[in-house]
N, C-alpha and C positions, 0 to 999 in steps of 0.2 A: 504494500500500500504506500501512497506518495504521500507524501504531508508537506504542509508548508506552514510558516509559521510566520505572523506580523505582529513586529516589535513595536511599542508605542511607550517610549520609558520618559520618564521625566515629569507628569502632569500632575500638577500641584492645585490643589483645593481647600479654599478654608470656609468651612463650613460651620453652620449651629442647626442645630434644631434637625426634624428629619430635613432628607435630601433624597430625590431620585434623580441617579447618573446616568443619563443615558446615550449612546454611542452607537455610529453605524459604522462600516466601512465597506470600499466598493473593490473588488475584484474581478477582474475581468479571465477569465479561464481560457486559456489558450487552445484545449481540447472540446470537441463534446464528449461526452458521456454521462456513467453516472458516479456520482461524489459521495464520500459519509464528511461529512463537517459539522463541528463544533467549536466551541471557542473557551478560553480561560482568560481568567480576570486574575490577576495578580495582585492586592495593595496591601499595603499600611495604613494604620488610622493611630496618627499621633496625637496623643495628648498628656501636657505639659511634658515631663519624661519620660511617661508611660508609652510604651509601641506596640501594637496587635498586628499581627501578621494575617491578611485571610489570601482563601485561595478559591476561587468556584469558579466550575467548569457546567456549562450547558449540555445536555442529553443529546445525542448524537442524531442528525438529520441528515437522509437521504436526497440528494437530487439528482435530478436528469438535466444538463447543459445540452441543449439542441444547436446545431451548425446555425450559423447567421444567413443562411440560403433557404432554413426549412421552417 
């Protein structure tokens, strides 16, 4: 299986209260066929010297990429 992977490092938030983060990003696929894709979110959430680390990953999705002709 291929995978590929887009780095996004650096994005700084300062936040209060609840927050929803939301992000898209566009890929253009060189092949057609069909794909499993998912994605992980990596952050920190600092506060004052306290640091949590989380990790979440989305459930894995099937697609079918069709030729730009069909």
């Amino acid at each position: 299986m291929n995978s590929l992977a887009i780095h996004d490092m650096g994005l700084v938030r300062t936040v209060s209260g609840s927050i929803l983060v939301e992000e898209d990003y566009i890929y253009n696929f060189k092949e057609p066929g069909t794909y499993i894709i998912s994605a992980v979110a990596e952050f920190s959430w600092i506060q004052g010297d306290e640091r949590s680390s989380y990790s979440l990953e989305t459930e894995l999705k099937r697609i079918t990429v069709a030729s730009k002709s069909e």
